[in-house]
C-alpha angles and dihedrals in degrees: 000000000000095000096043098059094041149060097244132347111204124191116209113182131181136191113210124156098355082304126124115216124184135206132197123187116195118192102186122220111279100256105235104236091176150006115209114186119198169141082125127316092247095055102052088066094203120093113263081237102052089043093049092049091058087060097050090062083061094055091246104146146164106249089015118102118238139183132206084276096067091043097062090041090056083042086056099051093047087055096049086048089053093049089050089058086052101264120129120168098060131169134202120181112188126204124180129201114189122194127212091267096060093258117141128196111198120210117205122203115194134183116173106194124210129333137240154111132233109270086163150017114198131182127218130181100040132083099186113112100195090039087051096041077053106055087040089064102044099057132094096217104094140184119255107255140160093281091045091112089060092038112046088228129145091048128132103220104176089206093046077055088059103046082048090063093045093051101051093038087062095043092054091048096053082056088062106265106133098167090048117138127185127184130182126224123186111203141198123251103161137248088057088300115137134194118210113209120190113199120201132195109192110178125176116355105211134184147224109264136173117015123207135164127203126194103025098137093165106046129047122247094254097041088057089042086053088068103062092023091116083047084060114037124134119333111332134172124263115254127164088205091063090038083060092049098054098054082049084061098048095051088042096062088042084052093046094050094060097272094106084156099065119114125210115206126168140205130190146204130217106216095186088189094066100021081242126142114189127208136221120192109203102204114199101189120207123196134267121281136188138210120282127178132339110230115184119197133177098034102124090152107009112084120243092238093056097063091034082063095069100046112103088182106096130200115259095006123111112294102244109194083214095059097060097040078056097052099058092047086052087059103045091054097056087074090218087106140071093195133003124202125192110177134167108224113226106210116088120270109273094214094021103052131236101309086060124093115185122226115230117192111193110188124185094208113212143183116298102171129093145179115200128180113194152175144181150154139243148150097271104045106019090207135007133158143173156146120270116187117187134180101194092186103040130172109204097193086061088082093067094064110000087117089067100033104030141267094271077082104086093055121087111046090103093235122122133241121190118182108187134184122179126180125186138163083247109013125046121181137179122178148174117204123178120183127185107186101183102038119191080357090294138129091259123106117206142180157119144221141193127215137186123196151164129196147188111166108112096052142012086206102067137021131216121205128178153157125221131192116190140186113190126181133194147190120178103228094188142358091295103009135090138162119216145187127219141168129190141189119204127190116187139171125189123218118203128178134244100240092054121118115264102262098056084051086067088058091070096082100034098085119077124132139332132188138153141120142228151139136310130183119201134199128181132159102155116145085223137054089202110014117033124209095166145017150032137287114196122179128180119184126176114176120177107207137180109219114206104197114208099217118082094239124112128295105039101170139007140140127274133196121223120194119170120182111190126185138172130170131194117203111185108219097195120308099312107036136071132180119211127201124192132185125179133186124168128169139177119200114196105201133201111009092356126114134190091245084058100061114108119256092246096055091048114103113236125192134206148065134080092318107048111018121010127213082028111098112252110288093351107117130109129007123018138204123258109267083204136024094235082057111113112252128196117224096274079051089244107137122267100216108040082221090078101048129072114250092216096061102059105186088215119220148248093237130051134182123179125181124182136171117186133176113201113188118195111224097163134010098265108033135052128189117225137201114191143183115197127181129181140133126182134225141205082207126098102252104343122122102236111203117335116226115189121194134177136178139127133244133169124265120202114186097206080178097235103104127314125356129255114239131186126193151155125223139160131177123260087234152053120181122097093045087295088148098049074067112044127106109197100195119036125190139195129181132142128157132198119215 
């Protein structure tokens, strides 16, 4: 703490007559009495306020002590602020002039240089086109262009410049060009315009040649050369990234087989005649070790169990290099952690013997709790807002005595609490949700949650309330697959107004309880949680349900079927671009006296809106309610004629289908660019596809990384007939933000 509040902390000690005697001498930060920037106010370009804020990031202020270390980092920050206005060979020169009474006045020089920003990168040197596509895409340094202000781009950083050369210099040496150079040169074109010209040098291109192994004892030489052949394989180029990955490899299946001690080492040979460099491995195998003990450190809340749970490694069985590599990952990805450590001792095992190699698990615990408020806007709902609380490593049995031995109790059982409030001018929703995903210790994940809503978004003209209380059960079956079990009870009242057609007032009485259970199978191998490149999401769902209607008509009760068949899949185009299919097909069946006109309002499937089927209003797609009794109805009561219902009071269906094909194209690193086709219609009849509306368009997403993105599109729908435009919403919006 001395040394940290102040410029230098020395110890003296002395030893007289068998006594210690220590000595500390603190010498304080020097305090900062003034800031005088030159060499004259017209020359430094910037405003005194915008440079003195950028000080002030640095925590360089007037009446606050300072060191050397908070004066390079204020040097930094005006640098950056200059880079940002298009200079970019700046240079700032410090003096420092301290008094008697440890007040220090800094002077600060600066000379910005000339100004400009990148109109063009050229390359020089390669013909190439797919090796020069490829650098230009791998470096920082960027044209201007119209995002720049989101983007930083156009600038010449001179550092950026240097990372630049760095980077391309690497990558042509992993293709085998060893002699490469490459050197940047920033020119002139006039009215602070700049051209940056990379110049390469490539040189010879040589390639991996002959590959031998030396001290594999255990395996046999083709077994060991099995392991890197598709490293190998034909003539590659010679890279000493992938030379260090093979021997990676080849450590890695002697780890896994138990020999966690061998070492892989390599040695190579230019032949200048082929262009050829050939490699020796040198193996020095180690024997095979088991698991010791498992030895846990750092866990002062989260219960030992819980992390045991996600060790795949077991006393007294067969060390496996991969299971401890998993283990760790395991952990990471629980998020209870800053920083996770699994690590084999080697040392032998002190109570095991010397073919016993102890587990240590050294964990850094955080914080794993959070409290969001949070708002946004869209096309559904025009403004909505609320407050989300979440406890991602909960301890349930805390709540019985955390009022005598502190909150911290209730963290570090692993289970999960989600508190949720959500308030909008035509949704409102508050929730509990409680998971438990290794139940027992075991591989089951359990849980519930209760949830209270009202709603008003498909129509002005009624209102749904309800209340649901769900259990819900799951066993993973493979790497991305699990069954599951759940049950729900649902309790919902619908709310109409006076001044409703006459068919929506009969809805008043057709809502009531519903409650059943049944299976569900998951799949889901996506890369990402939140933005998919690559993979597939499958759900199918199946529920069997008795619905008790409140009003006295008939029927009052009777079963219903719910299948449910979700599917998403992620195509990588290249590096920036994915393509992303969706299909969609859901169905109720009402059984016995039951008919799709007597399911209640809250069980009825609705489409449309920024979510399902875009360039469709939120909800309003497929059959409508009778504006008039003397209209025509079908069975289900929907209209006939589209003329004679109210688009604004959409009746919903009992089956629902929903396509959808998108490519969304990265041009930045926070916003994608997107093109979609969507398709969907919705029935009142059990299985059959009602009237397919198809709808395409594009729009602009930009991830700010604080809840969910914004996103800005156009659709419209590929038809008209059958009132399709009293329905269509050509811009749709998202945005929300958590703070």
């Amino acid at each position: 703490m001395l040394a940290k509040n102040n410029r230098s902390v020395i110890p003296q000690v002395n030893i007289e007559d068998n006594m210690l005697e220590i000595t500390i001498y603190v010498y304080p930060k020097t305090v900062l009495s003034k800031i005088v920037l030159g060499p004259s106010s017209t020359d430094i370009k910037l405003s005194r306020k915008r440079i003195l804020a950028a000080c002030s990031e640095a925590e360089l202020e007037v009446g606050q002590p300072y060191d050397s270390e908070v004066i390079a980092s204020a040097v930094a920050n005006i640098k950056d602020a200059y880079i940002s206005f298009g200079y970019y060979d700046i240079r700032i020169i410090t003096k420092e002039q301290v008094n008697e009474l440890n007040q220090g006045t800094l002077y600060l020089d600066i000379y910005p240089g000339p100004k400009g920003f990148v109109h063009e990168v050229e390359i020089e040197g390669v013909s190439d086109h797919p090796l020069r596509h490829r650098i230009l895409e791998m470096i920082q340094t960027r044209k201007l262009s119209m995002i720049s202000f989101l983007t930083g781009s156009g600038k010449v950083d001179r550092a950026l410049l240097e990372q630049d050369q760095l980077i391309i210099l690497h990558y042509l040496q992993n293709k085998g060009f060893l002699d490469a150079e490459v050197e940047i040169e920033v020119q002139d074109l006039g009215k602070n315009q700049r051209k940056v010209i990379i110049h390469i040098k490539l040189g010879e291109q040589y390639y991996f040649g002959n590959i031998r192994f030396e001290g594999n004892t255990y395996y046999d030489p083709d077994k060991v050369r099995a392991i890197i052949e598709e490293d190998i394989i034909g003539d590659k180029p010679y890279s000493q990234d992938e030379l260090m990955a093979m021997a990676k490899k080849l450590k890695e299946f002697y780890g896994d087989e138990g020999m966690i001690e061998t070492s892989v080492q390599y040695v190579y040979e230019y032949n200048f005649e082929t262009n050829r460099i050939d490699i020796l491995f040198i193996i020095n195998e180690s024997k095979v070790f088991k698991v010791g003990r498992i030895i846990v450190r750092g866990n002062n809340n989260t219960e030992t169990r819980i992390i045991l749970s996600q060790c795949e490694l077991v006393p007294g069985q067969v060390y496996r290099s991969y299971q401890l590599q998993d283990t760790q990952m395991r952990l990471q990805s629980l998020n209870y952690f800053k920083t996770v450590d699994v690590v084999a001792v080697k040392e032998p095992s002190k109570s095991l013997g010397d073919e016993y190699r102890d587990v240590i698990i050294d964990v850094q615990e955080k914080g794993t709790g959070s409290a969001n408020l949070f708002f946004g806007f869209n096309s559904t709902e025009s403004a909505y807002g609320g407050l989300n609380i979440s406890e991602n490593n909960f301890n349930h049995k805390g709540l019985l005595n955390w009022w005598h031995q502190g909150i911290l109790k209730i963290r570090g059982g692993g289970e999960r609490l989600n508190l949720k409030a959500q308030v909008g001018l035509k949704e409102q929703s508050y929730s509990l949700n409680w998971t438990d995903p290794n139940f027992n210790d075991s591989n089951w994940r359990i849980g519930f949650d209760v949830t209270y809503g009202t709603s008003k978004v498909q129509s002005n003209d009624y209102t749904i309330d309800s209340i649901v209380f769900q259990l819900f059960a799951g066993y993973p079956v493979a790497r991305y697959a699990a069954l599951g079990l759940k049950g729900r009870l649902r309790d919902s009242f619908t709310r109409v107004r006076q001044s409703a057609p006459p068919a929506v007032q009969e809805q008043r009485g057709n809502n009531g309880i519903v409650g059943g259970a049944g299976p569900n199978f998951a799949y889901d191998s996506t890369d990402n949680a939140f933005r998919p490149h690559s993979g597939a999401r499958i759900l199918f769902d199946t529920e069997v349900d008795g619905v008790v209607r409140k009003a006295h008509e008939v029927p009052r009760s009777f079963p219903i079927i719910r299948l449910a068949s979700l599917n998403s899949y992620y195509f990588p185009l290249g590096r920036r671009a994915t393509l992303k299919l969706r299909g969609e097909y859901k169905v109720l069946l009402p059984l016995g006296r039951g008919q799709a006109g007597d399911v209640p309002l809250s069980e009825r499937f609705f489409l449309g809106g920024v979510d399902s089927l875009r360039g469709i209003k939120p909800g309003a797609l497929g059959p409508l309610f009778p504006n008039n009794s003397s209209a025509p109805l079908n069975t289900d009561g929907s209209v006939v004629n589209w003329e004679d219902g109210n688009s604004e009071n959409p009746t919903g269906g009992i089956t629902s289908l929903l396509l959808s094909a998108e490519v969304a194209v990265k041009i930045a690193k926070p916003i994608d660019v997107f093109a979609f086709v969507d398709g969907g219609s919705i029935s009142l009849q059990r299985w059959q596809i009602g009237q397919f509306v198809p709808t395409g368009g594009f729009g602009l997403r930009l991830d700010i990384g604080r809840g969910a993105p914004v996103t800005v599109g156009v659709g419209f729908p590929m038809r008209s007939d059958g009132g399709i435009k009293q329905i269509s919403e050509t811009v749709f919006f998202s945005m929300g933000a958590a703070f």
